[in-house]
C-alpha positions in Angstrom: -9.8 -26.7 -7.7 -7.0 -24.2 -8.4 -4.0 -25.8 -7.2 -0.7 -23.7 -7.2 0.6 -24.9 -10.2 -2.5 -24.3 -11.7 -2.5 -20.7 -11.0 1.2 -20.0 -11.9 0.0 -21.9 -15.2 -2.9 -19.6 -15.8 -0.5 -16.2 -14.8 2.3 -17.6 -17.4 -0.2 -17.7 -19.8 -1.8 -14.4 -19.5 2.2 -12.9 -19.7 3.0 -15.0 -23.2 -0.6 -13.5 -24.2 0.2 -9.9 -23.3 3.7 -10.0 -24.7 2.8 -11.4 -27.9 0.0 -9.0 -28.2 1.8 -5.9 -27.5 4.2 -6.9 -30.1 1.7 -7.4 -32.6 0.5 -3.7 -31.4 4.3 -2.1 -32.1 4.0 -3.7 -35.5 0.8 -1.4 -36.6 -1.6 -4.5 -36.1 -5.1 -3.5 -34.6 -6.0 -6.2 -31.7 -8.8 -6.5 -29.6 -6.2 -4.8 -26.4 -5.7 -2.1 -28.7 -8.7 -1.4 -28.4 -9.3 -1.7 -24.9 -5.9 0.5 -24.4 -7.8 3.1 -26.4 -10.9 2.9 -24.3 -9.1 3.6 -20.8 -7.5 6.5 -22.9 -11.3 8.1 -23.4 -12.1 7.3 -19.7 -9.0 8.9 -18.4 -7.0 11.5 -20.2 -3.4 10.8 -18.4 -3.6 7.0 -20.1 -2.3 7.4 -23.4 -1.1 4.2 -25.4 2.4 5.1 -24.3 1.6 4.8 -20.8 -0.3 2.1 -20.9 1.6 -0.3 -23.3 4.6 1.0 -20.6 2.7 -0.1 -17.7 1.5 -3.6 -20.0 4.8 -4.5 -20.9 6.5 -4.3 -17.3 3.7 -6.3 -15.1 4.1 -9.0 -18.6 7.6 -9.4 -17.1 6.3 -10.9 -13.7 4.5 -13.3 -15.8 6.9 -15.5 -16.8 7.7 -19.4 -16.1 10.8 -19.1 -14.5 10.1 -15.1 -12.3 6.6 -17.1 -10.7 8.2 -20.2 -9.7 10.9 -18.6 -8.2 8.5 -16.7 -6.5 5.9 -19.5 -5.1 9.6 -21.4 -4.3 10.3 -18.7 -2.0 7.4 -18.7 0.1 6.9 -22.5 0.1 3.2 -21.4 -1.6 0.7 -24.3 -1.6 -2.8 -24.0 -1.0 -4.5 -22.0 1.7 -5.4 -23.8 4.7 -8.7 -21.4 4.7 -9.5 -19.7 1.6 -10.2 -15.8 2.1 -11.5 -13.3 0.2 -9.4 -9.9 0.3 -10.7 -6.6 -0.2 -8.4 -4.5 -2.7 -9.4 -0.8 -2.9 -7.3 0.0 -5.9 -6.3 3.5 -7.2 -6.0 5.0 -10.9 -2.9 7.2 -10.7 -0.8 5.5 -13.1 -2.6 2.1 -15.5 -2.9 -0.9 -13.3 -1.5 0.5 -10.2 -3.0 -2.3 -8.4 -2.1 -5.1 -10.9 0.5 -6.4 -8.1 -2.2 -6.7 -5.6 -4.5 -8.7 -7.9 -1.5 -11.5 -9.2 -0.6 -11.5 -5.5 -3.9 -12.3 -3.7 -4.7 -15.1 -6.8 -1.4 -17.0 -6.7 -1.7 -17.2 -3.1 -4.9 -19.2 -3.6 -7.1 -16.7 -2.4 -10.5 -14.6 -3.6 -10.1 -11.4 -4.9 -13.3 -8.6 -4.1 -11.7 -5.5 -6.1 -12.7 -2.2 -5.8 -12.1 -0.5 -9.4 -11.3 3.7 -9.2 -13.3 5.4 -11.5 -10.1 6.4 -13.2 -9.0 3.0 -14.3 -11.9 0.0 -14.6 -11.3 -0.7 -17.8 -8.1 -2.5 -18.1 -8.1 -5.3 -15.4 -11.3 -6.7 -16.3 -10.0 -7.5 -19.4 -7.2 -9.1 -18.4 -9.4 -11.0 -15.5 -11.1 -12.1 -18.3 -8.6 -13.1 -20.4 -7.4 -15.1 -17.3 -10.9 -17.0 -17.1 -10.9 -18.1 -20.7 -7.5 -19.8 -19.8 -9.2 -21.1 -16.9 -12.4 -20.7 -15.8 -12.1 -22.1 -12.3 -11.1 -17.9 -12.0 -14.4 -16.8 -12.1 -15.4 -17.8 -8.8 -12.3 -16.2 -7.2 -12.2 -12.6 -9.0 -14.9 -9.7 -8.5 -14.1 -6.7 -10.0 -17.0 -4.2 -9.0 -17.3 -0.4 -8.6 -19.9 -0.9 -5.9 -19.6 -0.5 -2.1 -17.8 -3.8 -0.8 -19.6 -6.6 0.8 -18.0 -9.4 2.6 -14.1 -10.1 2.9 -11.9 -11.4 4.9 -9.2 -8.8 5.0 -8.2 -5.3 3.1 -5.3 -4.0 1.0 -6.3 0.0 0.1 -4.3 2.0 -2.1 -4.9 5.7 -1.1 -3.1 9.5 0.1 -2.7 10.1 3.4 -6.3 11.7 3.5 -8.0 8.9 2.5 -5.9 6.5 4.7 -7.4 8.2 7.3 -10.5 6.9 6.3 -9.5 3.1 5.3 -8.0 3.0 9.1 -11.5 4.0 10.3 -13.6 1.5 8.0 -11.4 -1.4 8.1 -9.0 -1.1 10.7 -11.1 -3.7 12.5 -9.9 -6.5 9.7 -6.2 -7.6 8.5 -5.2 -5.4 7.0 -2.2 -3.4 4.5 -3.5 0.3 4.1 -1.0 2.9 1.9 -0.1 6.3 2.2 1.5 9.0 0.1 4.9 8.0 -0.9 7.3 9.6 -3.6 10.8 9.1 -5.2 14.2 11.1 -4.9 17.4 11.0 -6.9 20.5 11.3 -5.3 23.7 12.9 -7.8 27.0 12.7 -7.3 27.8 14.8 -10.2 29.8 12.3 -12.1 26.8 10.8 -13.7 27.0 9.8 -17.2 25.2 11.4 -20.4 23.2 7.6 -20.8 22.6 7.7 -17.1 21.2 11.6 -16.9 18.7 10.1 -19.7 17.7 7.6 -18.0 17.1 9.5 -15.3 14.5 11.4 -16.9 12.3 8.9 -17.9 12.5 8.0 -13.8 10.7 11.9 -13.7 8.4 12.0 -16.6 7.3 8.6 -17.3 3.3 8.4 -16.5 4.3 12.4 -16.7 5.5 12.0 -12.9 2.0 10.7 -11.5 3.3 7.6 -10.2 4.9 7.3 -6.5 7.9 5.6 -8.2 8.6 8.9 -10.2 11.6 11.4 -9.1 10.0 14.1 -7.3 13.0 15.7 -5.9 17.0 15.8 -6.5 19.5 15.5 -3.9 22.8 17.3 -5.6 26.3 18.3 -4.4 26.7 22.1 -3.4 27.4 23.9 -6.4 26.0 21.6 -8.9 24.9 23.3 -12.2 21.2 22.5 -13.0 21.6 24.2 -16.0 24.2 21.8 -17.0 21.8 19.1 -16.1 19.1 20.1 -18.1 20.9 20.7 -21.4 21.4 16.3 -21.4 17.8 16.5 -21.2 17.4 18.9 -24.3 15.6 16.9 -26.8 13.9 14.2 -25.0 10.1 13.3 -25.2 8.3 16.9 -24.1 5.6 16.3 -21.1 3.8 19.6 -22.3 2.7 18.0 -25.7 0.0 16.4 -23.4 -2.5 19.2 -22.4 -3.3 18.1 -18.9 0.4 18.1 -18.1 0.9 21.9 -19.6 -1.9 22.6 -18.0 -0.1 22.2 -14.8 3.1 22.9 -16.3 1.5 27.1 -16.7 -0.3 27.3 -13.6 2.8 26.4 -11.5 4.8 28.5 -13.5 2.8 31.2 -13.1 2.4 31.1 -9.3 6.2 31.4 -9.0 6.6 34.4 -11.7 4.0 36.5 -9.8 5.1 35.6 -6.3 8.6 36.1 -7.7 9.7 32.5 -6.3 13.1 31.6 -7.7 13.3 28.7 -9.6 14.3 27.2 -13.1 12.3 27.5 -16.2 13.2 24.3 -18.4 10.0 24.8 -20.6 8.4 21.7 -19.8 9.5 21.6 -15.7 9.6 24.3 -13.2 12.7 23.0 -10.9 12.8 24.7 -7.5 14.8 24.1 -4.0 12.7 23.1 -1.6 13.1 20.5 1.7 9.7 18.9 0.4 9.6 15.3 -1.0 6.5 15.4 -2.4 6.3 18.4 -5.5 3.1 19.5 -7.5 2.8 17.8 -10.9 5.4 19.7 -13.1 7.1 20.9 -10.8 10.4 19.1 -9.6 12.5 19.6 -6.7 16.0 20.2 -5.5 17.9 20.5 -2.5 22.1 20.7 -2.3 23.7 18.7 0.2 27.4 19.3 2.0 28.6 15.8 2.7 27.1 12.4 2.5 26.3 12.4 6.3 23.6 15.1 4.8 22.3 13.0 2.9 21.7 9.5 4.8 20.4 12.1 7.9 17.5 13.3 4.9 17.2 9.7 3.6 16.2 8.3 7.4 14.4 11.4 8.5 12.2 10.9 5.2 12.1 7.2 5.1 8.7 6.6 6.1 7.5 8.7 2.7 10.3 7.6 0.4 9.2 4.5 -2.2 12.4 4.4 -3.8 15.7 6.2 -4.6 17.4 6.4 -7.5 21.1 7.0 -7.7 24.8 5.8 -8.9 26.2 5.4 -5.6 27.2 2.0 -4.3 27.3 0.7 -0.6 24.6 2.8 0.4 22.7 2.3 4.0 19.5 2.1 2.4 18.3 -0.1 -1.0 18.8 1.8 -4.3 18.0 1.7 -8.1 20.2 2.5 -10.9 18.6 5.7 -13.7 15.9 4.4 -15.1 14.8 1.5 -13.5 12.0 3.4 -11.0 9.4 2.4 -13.0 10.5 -1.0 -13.3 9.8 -2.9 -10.4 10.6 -6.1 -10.2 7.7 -9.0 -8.6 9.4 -8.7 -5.4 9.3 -4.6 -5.2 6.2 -4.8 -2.8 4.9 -1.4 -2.3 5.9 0.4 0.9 8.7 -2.0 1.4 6.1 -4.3 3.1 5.8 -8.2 2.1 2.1 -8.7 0.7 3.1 -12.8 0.3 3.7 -12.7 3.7 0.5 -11.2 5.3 -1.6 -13.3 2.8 0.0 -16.3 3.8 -0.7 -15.1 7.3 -4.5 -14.9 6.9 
């Protein structure tokens, strides 16, 4: 029987494993996760090392004594009353989108039934396995399969707004937490720092802007130079070295040229005033507001799509993250604001 402090025991463990690991990768040593990092590379093209060590080292962070226990303190966690087994239907936009998901439905004592995408079932099972060699009371409670589901209890699916569609009409009949499209903004006052422009930029181009936790659109004070903004960028890590990326990078850049669509040519971005949240990969937009009345009215009208913001202002109506911590999220970051302890404790 996995009791909780058995599974908080197990999840520490895995964290002290994948930290020490990763270092031993950043000091030029050849482990056997180097090697699975490099395999999810050859199955998807968007997960290079970077990305993927990036991804590693955050969800290692969650793993720690002191971040779970908090965490189980929080909710009171014990053991379920009923053990259930929870359909995850993961995605594969950014490396272990659904990692979250899988720590979540485990520490609250129940079974996972995972559905792997085809663009990332390579990197969990490995560390579901690692997590049965520290105990192998796991292996009873985690199926990773890229099979059609069988039996479960209730359903978390990861999706866009097409597919959620669908995952309403399949499993709408079962408990269920089913995701939409959702994307980042950046709100500048134009007082930002040099540091804090930088930082900003990884919150764009980090998983080259795949991730619903990327900036896909600024919010900027009328008369704001963009130019001006883009010179603190001058130097930092180019997206188009990655052909995938300039793939999309030309092709966007192209449909603007011969429609004669204004926008900004950084070389590696097209930037482009638009009232749309969501922007094409490698393509970021803008919008200029008046007053900051402008800005909550687009913040609330939008809220329902909007992950996260990223800004220097304090006091705000709405929760906020400094530059550069988008891609950071801590254990209690759930998804779409809502509380996934909560509706598995509810089961």
């Amino acid at each position: 029987m996995l009791l909780i402090s058995d599974r908080i025991e197990s999840f520490i463990n895995l964290g002290d494993w994948l930290r020490a690991d990763l270092e031993q990768i950043r000091s030029g040593k050849n482990t056997p996760l180097l090697k699975v990092i490099d395999r999810a590379g050859q199955e998807n093209g968007w997960f290079t090392q970077d990305s993927v060590m990036s991804s590693l080292a955050s969800i290692a962070e969650w793993m720690t004594d002191q971040t779970l226990n908090r965490w189980s303190k929080d909710y009171y966690l014990s053991e379920p009353t009923h053990m259930k087994t929870v359909a995850v239907i993961m995605a594969g936009n950014i490396p272990l989108v659904n990692f979250h998901d899988f720590l979540s439905v485990l520490i609250t004592g129940h079974r996972i039934l995972g559905k792997l995408s085809s663009q990332d079932k390579v990197l969990l099972p490995f560390l579901a396995q690692k997590l049965i060699e520290f105990n192998p009371e796991w292996k009873a409670r985690i199926d990773l399969t890229e099979e059609r589901l069988g039996d479960f209890d209730a359903v978390i699916a990861t999706g866009s707004d097409n597919s959620a569609r669908y995952f309403e009409y399949y499993f709408g009949k079962y408990p269920h937490i089913i995701r939409k499209n959702r994307h980042s903004l950046a709100i500048l006052t134009g007082k930002e720092n040099p540091t804090e422009m930088k930082l900003l930029y990884s919150d764009i181009f980090q998983y080259y802007g795949l991730g619903c936790r990327n900036v896909s659109m600024l919010l900027v004070p009328e008369g704001y130079s963009m130019p001006a903004l883009f010179d603190q960028w001058e130097g930092l890590a180019d997206p188009t070295l990655h052909h995938k990326y300039k793939n999309n990078y030309d092709y966007y850049r192209s449909i603007y040229l011969v429609n004669s669509q204004p926008f900004y040519d950084t070389g590696y971005v097209s930037v482009k005033k638009s009232e749309d949240l969501a922007s094409p990969l490698s393509v970021l937009h803008y919008l200029e507001y008046a007053d900051i009345e402008y800005v909550n009215n687009f913040v609330k009208a939008n809220q329902s799509h909007i992950q996260c913001i990223v800004t220097t202002l304090v006091n705000t109506e709405y929760p906020t993250l400094r530059p550069g911590n988008s891609q950071c999220p801590t254990i209690t970051d759930y998804p779409d604001g809502v509380d996934i302890i909560q509706f598995l404790l509810a089961l």
